[in-house]
Every structure is written in structure tokens, then in C-alpha cells.
ZAVEXKOL-455729 format. One record per residue (C-alpha): y, x, z; residue in three letters. Coordinates in steps of 0.02 Angstrom, whole numbers, plus 50000, padded with zeros to 5 digits. Layout:
! residues N
YXZALA/...
***
This chain:
! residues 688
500005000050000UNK/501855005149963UNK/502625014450092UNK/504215000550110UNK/502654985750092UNK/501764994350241UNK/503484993450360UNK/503824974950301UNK/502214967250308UNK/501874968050494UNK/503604960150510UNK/503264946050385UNK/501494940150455UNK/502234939650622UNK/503464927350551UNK/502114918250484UNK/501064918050644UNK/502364914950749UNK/501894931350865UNK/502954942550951UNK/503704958250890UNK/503184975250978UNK/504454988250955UNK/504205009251014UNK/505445015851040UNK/505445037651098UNK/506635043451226UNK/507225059651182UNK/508125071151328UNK/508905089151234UNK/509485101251334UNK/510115119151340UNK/511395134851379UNK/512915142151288UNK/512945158851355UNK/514765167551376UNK/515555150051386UNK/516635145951550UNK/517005128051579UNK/518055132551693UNK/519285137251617UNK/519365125451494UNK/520695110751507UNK/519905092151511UNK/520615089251340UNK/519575104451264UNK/517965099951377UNK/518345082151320UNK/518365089351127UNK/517085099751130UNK/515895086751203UNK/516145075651074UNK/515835090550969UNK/514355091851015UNK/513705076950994UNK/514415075350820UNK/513125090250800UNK/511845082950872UNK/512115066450768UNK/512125079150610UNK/510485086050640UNK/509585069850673UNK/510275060250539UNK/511025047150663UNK/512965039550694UNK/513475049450828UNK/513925034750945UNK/511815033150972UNK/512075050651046UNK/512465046951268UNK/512815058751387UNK/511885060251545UNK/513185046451637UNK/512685034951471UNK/514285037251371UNK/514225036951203UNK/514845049551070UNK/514675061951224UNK/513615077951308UNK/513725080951464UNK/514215099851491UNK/514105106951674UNK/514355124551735UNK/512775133751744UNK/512965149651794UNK/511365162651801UNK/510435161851954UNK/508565170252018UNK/507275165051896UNK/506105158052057UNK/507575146552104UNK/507625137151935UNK/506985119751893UNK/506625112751738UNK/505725097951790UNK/505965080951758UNK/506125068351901UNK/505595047951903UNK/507305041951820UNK/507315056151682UNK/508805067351746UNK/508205086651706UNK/508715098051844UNK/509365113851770UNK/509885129651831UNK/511815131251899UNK/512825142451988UNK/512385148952158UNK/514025144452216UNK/515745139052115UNK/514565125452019UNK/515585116151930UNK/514925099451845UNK/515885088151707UNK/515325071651610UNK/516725071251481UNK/517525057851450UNK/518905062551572UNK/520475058151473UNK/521645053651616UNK/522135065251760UNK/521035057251879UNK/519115046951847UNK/519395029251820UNK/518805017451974UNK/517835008151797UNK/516405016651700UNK/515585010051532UNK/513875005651558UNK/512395009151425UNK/511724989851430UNK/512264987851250UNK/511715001451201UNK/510395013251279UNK/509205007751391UNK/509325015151566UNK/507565024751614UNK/506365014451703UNK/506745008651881UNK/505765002052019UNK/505644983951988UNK/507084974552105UNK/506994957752167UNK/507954945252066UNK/509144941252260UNK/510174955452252UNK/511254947752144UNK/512364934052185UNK/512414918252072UNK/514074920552060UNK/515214935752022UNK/515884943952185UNK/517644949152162UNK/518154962952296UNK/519314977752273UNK/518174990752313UNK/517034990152181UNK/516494999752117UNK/516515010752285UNK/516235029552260UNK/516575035752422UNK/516405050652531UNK/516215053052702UNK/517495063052782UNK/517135073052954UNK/517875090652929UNK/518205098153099UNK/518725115853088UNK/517315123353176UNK/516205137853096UNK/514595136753232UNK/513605123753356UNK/514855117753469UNK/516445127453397UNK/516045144853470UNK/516285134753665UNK/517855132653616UNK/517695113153635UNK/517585100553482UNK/519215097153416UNK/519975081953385UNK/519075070353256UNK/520635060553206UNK/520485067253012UNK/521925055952970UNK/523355065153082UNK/524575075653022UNK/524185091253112UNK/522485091952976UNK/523725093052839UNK/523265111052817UNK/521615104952779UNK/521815088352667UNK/523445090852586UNK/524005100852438UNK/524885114952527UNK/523115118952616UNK/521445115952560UNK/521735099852461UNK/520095091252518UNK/520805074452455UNK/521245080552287UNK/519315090252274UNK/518885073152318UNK/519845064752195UNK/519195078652089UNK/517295075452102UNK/517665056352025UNK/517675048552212UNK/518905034052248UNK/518865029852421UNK/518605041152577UNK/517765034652712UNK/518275042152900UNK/517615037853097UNK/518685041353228UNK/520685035653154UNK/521055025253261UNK/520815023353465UNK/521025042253499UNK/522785037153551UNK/523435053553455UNK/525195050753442UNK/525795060253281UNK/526055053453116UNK/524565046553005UNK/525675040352860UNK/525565058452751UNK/523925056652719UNK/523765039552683UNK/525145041152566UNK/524305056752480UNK/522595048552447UNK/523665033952371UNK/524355047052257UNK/522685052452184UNK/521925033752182UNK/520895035152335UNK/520545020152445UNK/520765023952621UNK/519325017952737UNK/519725023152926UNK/518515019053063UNK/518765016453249UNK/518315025753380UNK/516525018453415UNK/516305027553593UNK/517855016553657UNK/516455004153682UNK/515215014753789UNK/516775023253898UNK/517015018554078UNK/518535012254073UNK/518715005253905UNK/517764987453842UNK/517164978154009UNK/515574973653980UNK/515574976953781UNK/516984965253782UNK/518364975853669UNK/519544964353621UNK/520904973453733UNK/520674989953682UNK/520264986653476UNK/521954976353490UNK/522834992153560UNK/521905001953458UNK/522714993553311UNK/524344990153381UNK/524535011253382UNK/523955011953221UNK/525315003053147UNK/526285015053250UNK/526045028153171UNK/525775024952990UNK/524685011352956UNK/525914999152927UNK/527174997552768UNK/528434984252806UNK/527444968152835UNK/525624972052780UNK/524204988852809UNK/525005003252711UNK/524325000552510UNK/522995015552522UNK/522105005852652UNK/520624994752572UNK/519564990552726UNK/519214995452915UNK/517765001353000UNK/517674991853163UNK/515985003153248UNK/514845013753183UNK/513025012053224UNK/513275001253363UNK/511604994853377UNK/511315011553480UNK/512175001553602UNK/510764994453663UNK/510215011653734UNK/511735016953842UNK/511675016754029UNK/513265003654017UNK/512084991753944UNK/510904990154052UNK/509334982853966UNK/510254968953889UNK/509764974253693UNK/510624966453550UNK/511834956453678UNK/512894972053698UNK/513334977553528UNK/513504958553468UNK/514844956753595UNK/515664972253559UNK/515614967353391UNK/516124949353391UNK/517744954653521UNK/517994969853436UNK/518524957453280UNK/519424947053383UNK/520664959753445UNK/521004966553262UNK/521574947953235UNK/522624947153379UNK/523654963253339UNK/523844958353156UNK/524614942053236UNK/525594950453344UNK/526324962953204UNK/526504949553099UNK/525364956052979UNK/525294948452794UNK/524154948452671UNK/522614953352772UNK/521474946052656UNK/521784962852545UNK/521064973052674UNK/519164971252695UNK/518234970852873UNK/516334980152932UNK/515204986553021UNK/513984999952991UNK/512344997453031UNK/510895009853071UNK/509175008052970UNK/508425007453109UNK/506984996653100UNK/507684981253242UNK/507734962253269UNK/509354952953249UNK/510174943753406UNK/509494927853354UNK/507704931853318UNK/507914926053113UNK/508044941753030UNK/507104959353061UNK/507274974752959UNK/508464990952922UNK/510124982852914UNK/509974965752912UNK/509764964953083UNK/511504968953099UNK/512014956952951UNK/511334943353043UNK/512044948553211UNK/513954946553125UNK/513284929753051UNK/512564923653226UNK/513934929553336UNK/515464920553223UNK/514614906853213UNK/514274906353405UNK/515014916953503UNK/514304912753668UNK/512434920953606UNK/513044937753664UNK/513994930153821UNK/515864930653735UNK/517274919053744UNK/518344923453606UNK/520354921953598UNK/520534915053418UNK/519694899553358UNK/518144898753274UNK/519174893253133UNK/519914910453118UNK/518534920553158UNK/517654910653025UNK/518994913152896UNK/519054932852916UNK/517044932652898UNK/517264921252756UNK/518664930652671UNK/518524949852729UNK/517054954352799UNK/515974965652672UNK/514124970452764UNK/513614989252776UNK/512305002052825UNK/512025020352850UNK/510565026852776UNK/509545043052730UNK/508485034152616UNK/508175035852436UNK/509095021152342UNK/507675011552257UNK/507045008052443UNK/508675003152514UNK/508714991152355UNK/507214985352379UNK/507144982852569UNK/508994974152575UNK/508614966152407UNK/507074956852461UNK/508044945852596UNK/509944948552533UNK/510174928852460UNK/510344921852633UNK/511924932552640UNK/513014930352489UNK/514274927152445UNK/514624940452567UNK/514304957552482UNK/513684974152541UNK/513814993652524UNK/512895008652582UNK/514135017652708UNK/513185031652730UNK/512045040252606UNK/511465054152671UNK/509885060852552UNK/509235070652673UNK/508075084852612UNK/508235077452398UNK/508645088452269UNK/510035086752125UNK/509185075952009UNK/508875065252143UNK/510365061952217UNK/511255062152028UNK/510085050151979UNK/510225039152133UNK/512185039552125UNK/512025033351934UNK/510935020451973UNK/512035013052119UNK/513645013752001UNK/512775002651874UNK/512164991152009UNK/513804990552076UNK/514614987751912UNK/513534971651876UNK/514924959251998UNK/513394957452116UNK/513174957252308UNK/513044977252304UNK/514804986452286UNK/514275005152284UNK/514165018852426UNK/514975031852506UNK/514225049852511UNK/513735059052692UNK/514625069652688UNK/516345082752646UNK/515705094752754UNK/514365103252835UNK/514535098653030UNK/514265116453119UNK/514815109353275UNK/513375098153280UNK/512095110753202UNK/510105107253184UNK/509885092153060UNK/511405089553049UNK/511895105652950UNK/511035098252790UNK/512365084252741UNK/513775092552690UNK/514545092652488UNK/515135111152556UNK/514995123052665UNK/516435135352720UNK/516645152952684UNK/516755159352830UNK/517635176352793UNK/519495179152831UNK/520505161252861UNK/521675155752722UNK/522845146852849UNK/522755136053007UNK/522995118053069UNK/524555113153178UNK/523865109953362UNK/522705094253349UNK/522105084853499UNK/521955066953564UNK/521195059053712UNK/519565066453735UNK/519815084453638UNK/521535086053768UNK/521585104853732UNK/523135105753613UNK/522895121653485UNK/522895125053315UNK/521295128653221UNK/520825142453086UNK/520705134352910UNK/519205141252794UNK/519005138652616UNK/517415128252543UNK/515825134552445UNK/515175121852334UNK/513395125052381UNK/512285125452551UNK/511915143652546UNK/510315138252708UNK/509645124452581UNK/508415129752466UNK/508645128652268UNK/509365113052181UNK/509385103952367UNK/510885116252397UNK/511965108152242UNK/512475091852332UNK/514125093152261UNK/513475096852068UNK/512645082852103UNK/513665072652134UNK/515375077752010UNK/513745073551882UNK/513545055351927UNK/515295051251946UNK/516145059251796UNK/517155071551907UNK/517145091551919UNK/516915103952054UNK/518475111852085UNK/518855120352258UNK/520035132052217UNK/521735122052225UNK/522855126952361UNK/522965138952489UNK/520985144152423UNK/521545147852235UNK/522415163252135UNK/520415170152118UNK/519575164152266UNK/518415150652164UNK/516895159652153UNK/515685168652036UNK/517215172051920UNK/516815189951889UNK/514865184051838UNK/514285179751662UNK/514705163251613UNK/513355147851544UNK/513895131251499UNK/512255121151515UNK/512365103951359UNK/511325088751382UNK/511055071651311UNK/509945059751281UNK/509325049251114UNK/508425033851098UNK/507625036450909UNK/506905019050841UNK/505125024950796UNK/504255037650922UNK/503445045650785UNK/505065051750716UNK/505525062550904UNK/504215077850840UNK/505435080450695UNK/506925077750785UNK/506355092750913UNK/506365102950765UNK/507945099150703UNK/508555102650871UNK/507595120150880UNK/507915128450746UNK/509075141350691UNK/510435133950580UNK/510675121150739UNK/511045134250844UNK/512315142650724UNK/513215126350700UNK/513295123050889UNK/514025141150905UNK/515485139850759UNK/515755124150820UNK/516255130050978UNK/517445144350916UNK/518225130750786UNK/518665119050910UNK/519305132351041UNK/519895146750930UNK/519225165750949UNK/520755170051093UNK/520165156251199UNK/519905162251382UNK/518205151451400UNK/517495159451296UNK/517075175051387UNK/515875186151265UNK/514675185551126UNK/514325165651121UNK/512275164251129UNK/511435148051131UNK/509545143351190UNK/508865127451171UNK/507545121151286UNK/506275108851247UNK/506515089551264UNK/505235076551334UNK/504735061651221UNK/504265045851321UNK/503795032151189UNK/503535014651240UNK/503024998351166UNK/503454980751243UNK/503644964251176UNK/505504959951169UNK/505554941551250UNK/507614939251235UNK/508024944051075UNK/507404934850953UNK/506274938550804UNK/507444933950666UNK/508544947650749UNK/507474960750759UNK/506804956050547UNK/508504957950499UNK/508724975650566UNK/507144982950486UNK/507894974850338UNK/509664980750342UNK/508714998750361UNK/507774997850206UNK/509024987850079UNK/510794985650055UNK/510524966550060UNK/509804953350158UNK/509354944449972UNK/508734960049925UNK/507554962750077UNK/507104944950094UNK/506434944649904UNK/505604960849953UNK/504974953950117UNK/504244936650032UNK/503594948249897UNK/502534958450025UNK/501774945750076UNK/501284936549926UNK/500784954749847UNK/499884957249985UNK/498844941849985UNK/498564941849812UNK/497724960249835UNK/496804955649962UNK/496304943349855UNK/495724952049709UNK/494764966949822UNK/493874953649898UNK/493344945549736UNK/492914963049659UNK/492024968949809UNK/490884950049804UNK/490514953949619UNK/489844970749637UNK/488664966249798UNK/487974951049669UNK/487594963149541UNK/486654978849664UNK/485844963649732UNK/484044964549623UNK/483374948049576UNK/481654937349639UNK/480884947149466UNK/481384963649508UNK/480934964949699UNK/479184956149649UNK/478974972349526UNK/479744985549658UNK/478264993249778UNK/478264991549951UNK/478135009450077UNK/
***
């Protein structure tokens, strides 16, 4: 049969039968290095060029429009290019993990990780996702409840946040010098977050987050101004999450009996203070508030008593209560702006109730229980139950802290999430404990399409900035950075509050972008995650540039990547070898020098490029939502000019094909008749 009769012939007896249309379909991952090439010192608009470049190249040597070509965040027309700097052969992985993100080797330290499309200063707080286009890898299946039946408007989707904890020590408890204070948000850290220091908010801002999440901003009673930072993260698009004080709850001579509606009411009231407020509403960085974090540990504290889920239910509830009061009492506006939670352990616990058990949503149904009623954790509350309805109703956003990878967390919240909505949810900690880069890349991916979908799930906030040496053991393997802890690039102003009382300035270090005690890839938290959110790691603004960034006097590598979804799997072999060979290699190189020009200062050397291999997954599955007639009319459009054309050509196979069926059956029946030997002729024939 004619090659074109063979492709259109499965496709017209379908039709005719009425059965369903298989499709494979190979998903091709290319990778490799540009040796002597420095991203870093390229500008975003040349990184920005010379991705698209590259996949114009890419395109070329397939044969394919180069909009089918997607980088590694599923952008189209793009590779993603990250720094990749050499590093010991025994440290390198090549493997590839569940979702398909390759792990390849990057700098020991100075990593530096781009997906370009980065044509504003700053990443958008929107990303294009591949529905339309590429299918994401396969993913766990997730339970049809985690989204709500109705879009969930809230400003802090999607969140990409990062958890923010950077005291200024360099050892387990800060060399006995005493922990310092943990109120981030004053000014006297301004050495550390702002631009004449270290600029953490702007490597933030730089690494594609947009919020920063914080603990301990309010209830310290530090009495400095908190504006200047609040009005710097505004500057670089960052939504401003602080957190209370949790330990109010548990001290002496704080919260009576868990009740805190006294001392969260003060709490706030000296917030607005000193910064929080701008004229009549929360200053405009501020998108939501952390009320306590974790409080479920309550239930073990000597002031307890016993009393289990009572105690952090009523600190909770009252805790709630005296954020409304103080907003009252400042006359407050537009509240409704600024969201309202609680983080929750995963701890595996019962809510107050008895209804709900699990990591979590014990604590989601705790908030729902104790608005409703009150009284179940012994508490009288000031407002109505009108009001503390209508700020559950209209603010409150449910959270959790977790260590977890994300398709459990999905699937453990997912599985019991519909009693909850419209209320919606985000992970306030993720911590990925002991995962390596693809993992957390391809977790942070997969939550920023999730959280792009208008569901119950918003997105998450990273644990976290920094490495915290003052708490040391476990605790040491969290951080994004870790500091250099050489000669100190400038100090704090004196920084204390009501339990650090020792007033003194603190030595200020400059970050290293990777966990020098973590082995291999688990060290590159912050590659990691600059790769998932479209950002860059940059740690050299500041007081720690003018040649601090480091690894700047070692060869340069620019590592490319992308991935291709070819129509047939059979066609990925060739496409390997397109991608392998020689020419390709030459035209990714000139490419490079005609886009930058030979003086450029990226490009550091003789520019060498090596390919590595790809992985082919091909897969066949019956496409139940889009429809036949569809999928006929693109393996017609591929073969003719014209749908006239390729329906003729298409009735034509089939008819053809019929009639030769036709005829090789008759021909085959006449020649059995005449081998077949007549009565006659098999009397005459002797038997053996």
C-alpha cells in the first residue's frame, strides 16, 4: 500500500467504525553545555535573545515551527539556559527524576539559573502555562476536590514566596553571644535587606519570588521604624507577609489562659505605629498576616496543662478577635485587601471537634469550629459572630508548613479539601528536606501551574533565605544560602526587642548560593529554585559586589535545555541525530557569536559545545475530549494543502482499499480451486 494510503486508512476505518483514535506521541528532553559562555554577564535582553536563538536552531534541525520548541518552565519559542559551571565529575547527575526535569551539573557556588523570558526588570506575578500546548509530564493522579467549582479570586496568587529568618549569627547559638532579635522587618536589619547592604529583598525579587513571608514582626514591642522595608519590597513587587510573635501565647504574662485578644490587639496597635499603617488602611506591600505559627504545639506546653486542642483553638479564635478590635480602633479601611492565617503543622492530629483528622486539616477545621462557636475552646469573644464570620468569610486563606514532597501534600489535602472552599489554601512552609534540585524545581513548577488554575490552592512559600546557624542540627539544611563566613562586608545598627534586650550591632556576611555541608545537587536549593520561577541567582548586588560573586575567575559553561513533543515516536531516533551531529553544533556556536558579537564579555574563550543525549518517552492513549473529526483533519492538513483534496484522498483510500482487498481475495479463492485436484485425480494418486 502507498505510503500516504497507509497513514489515512487507519484514520478513515475508524470513522467508519465509529472507534476511538490512539495517538503516540515521543517526549523528547535535549540537553547540553556551551563551554566559555558566561551567563552572567550577559544582560536579560541578550539571555532573552539568545534563548530564542536557540530554539530557532533547534526548530531548524527538526524541521518544526519553533513555537513547538518549550523551555524547561513550558514557554514556548524558548531554552532554558542556566549557569553551569565545572564541578568534580563524582558530584554530577545526569539522571532523570519522576516529572522529567534532568539534573545537570552547575556551579559549586555562584550558580546562577535563568528561564528566559524575562523581558521586564522584575518576573511577572503571571506565568504562561503549556495546557495549550505541551503536555506537562505525568503526575500523580489528584483527586478531582482540590479545585473549587468556582474560580477563587485572591491577590496572592499565584504566591511564590520565601521564608525569611536571617539572623546574623555564623554558629549554634550565635557564638553565646545570645540570639538576636528576630524582628526581620526593623530598620536596624537594613544593612541586611536593603540596597545599601546585602539586598536580600532584591536577590529575592531576583530569584522570581513575589511575596516574603516573615515570623516574629510584630509583638516584639521593638520600637524603631518598620516602614523602610515595607516600602522597599513594594518597590520590587514583593508582597509583604509578617507574622506575629507566636511565643506571646505560651509567655507568663502574656494571653491568660490562651486567651490573646489583649495582647494581639496591642500587638497590632504598635504595628501601625511604626509603619504598618498608610493613612487609613495596612501599608500597600502588606497582602496578609500571620496570626501563629504552628500553634497546635500548644497543646504540649506546661501553660496548657493537658487540655489539647482547647488551647491553641482559643488562642486562635481570640487571637482574631483582637486584630479586629485594633483595626476598629485605628479606623482601619479596606481590610478585606489584606488576607488572614494560620499555619498549621503536618502533624498527624484530630481537629477540636472530632470531624476532621489529618496533616493540616485539623487546623482548618479548628478555624471553622471555633468561628462558628466560640465557646468549644472555652472563649467569649468581643465582636459578634457576625464579624468574626465575615473576616473568615472574606479574609481568611488556610495554611500549612510542611517538609513533604508536593504530590503528597496534594494528595493528602486534596482528598478532603471540598468541605472547605470557597476558602483557599497555600503551603507556608516548604521545606524539602533532604530532595535534590530536580526535585524541588520540579515540585515548584508543578505548584505554580496548580496555583495558576483559579482553584482552592494559591502557591507556597519556600523554607527558607537562610541557613539558621543559630539553631544548628536539622535545621542547617533549609536555607537558599549559606554565608561566607570570611571577613564581614558591613554590620547591622543595634537590633533588639523584648526578649533579645541586649542592644548591639551585628556583623553582616555576604551569601553563597549553595550549602557547601549538603551533598551534590541537594546543595543547589537556590538553582533550584531561580529554575522554577523564571528568576536568576544573583548575590552580588550591594555591599557583596565589585568581584565578590563567586567562581568568576573559573571557566565558564552555559548549560541549554528544552523539551519537544514530536507527533509520531518513531520520528525522536532521527531527531537525536539531528541534534548530535556536527553541523548542529557549528550552527549553535555561530549563532552565539552572531547574536552577541566576537568582543562580547560572555563569551570568555574558545566557544565549545557538547550535546548530551535526550530520553524518548512515547505514549499512546485514547483521546476522550477532543473529538475525532479534529484529530482527521490534522493528519489531513499534514499531508495536503486542502481539506477537498485530503477528503477525496481519504474516501479514495478507503474505497481503493476495499476494492484490493477485494480482488486479492478473489485471486487468492481462484488459485486454491485450481491446486485443489479433483474426485478423478485423487482416485488415481497413491496413498503412503
Amino acid at each position: 500500500m502507498a505510503p500516504t494510503a497507509s497513514r489515512l486508512l487507519p484514520a478513515a476505518l475508524a470513522l467508519m467504525l465509529g472507534l476511538p483514535v490512539a495517538r503516540a506521541e515521543a517526549a523528547l528532553r535535549w540537553q547540553g553545555e556551551m563551554g566559555a559562555l558566561d551567563l552572567g554577564a550577559l544582560s536579560a535582553a541578550e539571555a532573552s535573545t539568545l534563548s530564542s536563538a536557540y530554539a530557532e536552531e533547534v526548530a531548524l534541525a527538526l524541521g518544526i515551527e519553533s513555537a513547538e520548541v518549550f523551555d524547561l518552565s513550558g514557554r514556548s519559542a524558548r531554552v532554558t539556559l542556566a549557569d553551569a559551571s565545572p564541578m568534580p565529575a563524582d558530584n554530577v547527575t545526569t539522571s532523570l527524576d519522576a516529572q522529567g526535569l534532568t539534573t545537570t551539573a552547575t556551579a559549586r557556588s555562584g550558580a546562577t539559573s535563568v528561564a528566559m523570558d524575562r523581558t521586564a526588570r522584575w518576573p511577572s506575578t503571571s506565568r504562561r502555562t503549556t495546557s495549550d500546548r505541551l503536555s506537562p509530564p505525568p503526575t500523580p493522579a489528584r483527586p478531582p476536590t482540590t479545585h473549587a467549582p468556582v474560580n477563587i479570586s485572591n491577590p496572592l496568587r499565584p504566591l511564590r514566596g520565601v521564608c525569611y529568618g536571617a539572623l546574623p549569627c555564623t554558629s549554634r547559638g550565635c557564638d553565646g553571644s545570645g540570639i538576636p532579635s528576630e524582628d526581620m522587618v526593623q530598620v536596624g536589619y537594613q544593612a541586611q535587606w536593603g540596597a545599601e547592604g546585602r539586598d536580600d529583598l532584591g536577590v529575592m525579587a531576583r530569584l522570581g519570588a513575589n511575596a516574603v513571608r516573615l515570623y516574629h514582626s510584630l509583638g516584639l514591642s521593638v520600637d524603631k521604624d518598620h516602614s523602610a522595608f515595607l516600602d522597599y519590597a513594594g518597590r520590587h513587587g514583593i508582597t509583604v507577609l509578617p507574622g506575629y510573635h507566636t511565643e506571646l501565647a505560651n509567655d507568663p504574662t502574656e494571653c491568660p489562659d490562651f486567651d490573646c485578644f489583649d495582647t494581639w490587639k496591642e500587638a497590632t496597635l504598635q504595628g501601625f505605629r511604626h509603619g504598618y499603617k498608610q493613612g487609613d488602611e495596612w501599608h500597600a506591600a502588606i497582602g496578609g498576616l500571620v496570626l501563629l505559627n504552628e500553634p497546635d504545639f500548644f497543646e504540649g506546653a506546661p501553660k496548657c496543662k493537658g487540655r489539647g486542642a482547647l488551647c491553641h483553638v482559643k488562642a486562635s479564635i481570640s487571637a482574631l478577635d483582637g486584630l479586629l478590635a485594633a483595626e476598629k480602633e485605628a479606623n482601619i479601611t479596606s481590610t478585606e485587601r489584606v488576607k488572614l492565617t494560620i499555619a498549621w503543622s503536618f502533624a498527624m492530629r484530630t481537629s477540636i471537634d472530632g470531624k476532621v483528622s489529618g496533616p493540616g486539616l485539623f487546623g482548618f477545621q479548628d478555624i471553622v469550629a471555633g468561628v462558628t462557636d466560640p465557646s468549644i475552646a472555652g472563649y467569649t469573644p468581643r465582636a459578634t459572630l457576625e464579624e468574626l464570620g465575615a473576616a473568615f468569610r472574606t479574609r481568611w486563606v488556610h495554611s500549612l508548613n510542611t517538609q513533604a514532597p508536593w504530590s503528597f501534600v496534594r494528595d493528602v489535602i486534596g482528598q478532603n479539601y471540598e468541605q472547605f472552599l470557597p476558602i483557599p489554601w497555600f503551603i507556608g512552609e516548604y521545606g524539602a528536606n533532604g530532595q535534590p534540585k530536580s526535585v524541588i524545581q520540579r515540585d515548584l513548577v508543578v505548584m505554580q501551574r496548580e496555583a495558576e488554575k483559579e482553584g482552592a490552592f494559591l502557591g507556597v512559600a519556600f523554607f527558607q533565605f537562610q541557613t539558621a546557624y543559630f539553631k544548628g542540627g536539622s535545621e542547617m539544611n533549609f536555607g537558599l544560602f549559606e554565608l561566607q563566613k570570611g571577613e564581614a562586608v558591613t554590620e547591622t545598627a543595634p537590633v533588639c526587642d523584648r526578649v533579645a534586650r541586649d542592644c548591639r550591632a551585628w556583623p553582616v556576611h555576604c551569601l553563597a548560593p549553595e550549602l557547601s555541608f549538603l551533598p551534590g545537587s541537594l546543595s543547589r536549593r537556590a538553582s533550584a529554585v531561580a529554575s522554577a520561577w523564571g528568576g536568576v541567582v544573583d548575590v552580588s548586588r550591594g555591599r557583596c559586589g565589585h568581584g565578590r560573586r563567586l567562581l568568576s575567575t573559573e571557566r565558564r559553561v552555559t548549560s541549554l535545555a528544552c523539551e519537544l513533543h514530536l507527533r509520531h515516536a518513531s520520528s525522536s531516533e532521527v531527531s537525536l541525530a539531528a541534534l548530535r551531529g556536527d553541523d548542529f553544533a557549528w550552527r549553535l556556536v555561530t549563532r552565539t557569536i552572531a547574536e552577541l558579537g566576537v568582543n562580547s564579555a560572555a563569551v570568555t574563550g574558545e566557544l565549545r559545545w557538547k550535546g548530551d543525549t535526550s530520553d524518548v518517552e512515547a505514549s499512546t492513549e485514547e483521546d476522550s475530549e477532543e473529538s475525532f473529526f479534529a484529530w482527521l483533519q490534522g493528519v489531513v492538513l499534514d499531508v495536503f494543502p486542502s481539506k477537498t483534496t485530503g477528503l477525496a484522498a481519504v474516501l479514495a483510500s478507503v474505497f481503493g482499499s476495499i476494492a484490493s482487498c477485494f480482488l486479492i481475495a478473489t485471486y487468492r479463492h481462484r488459485r486454491a480451486m485450481k491446486a485443489q485436484p479433483t474426485d478423478e485425480a485423487a482416485a488415481e494418486t497413491p496413498s503412503v
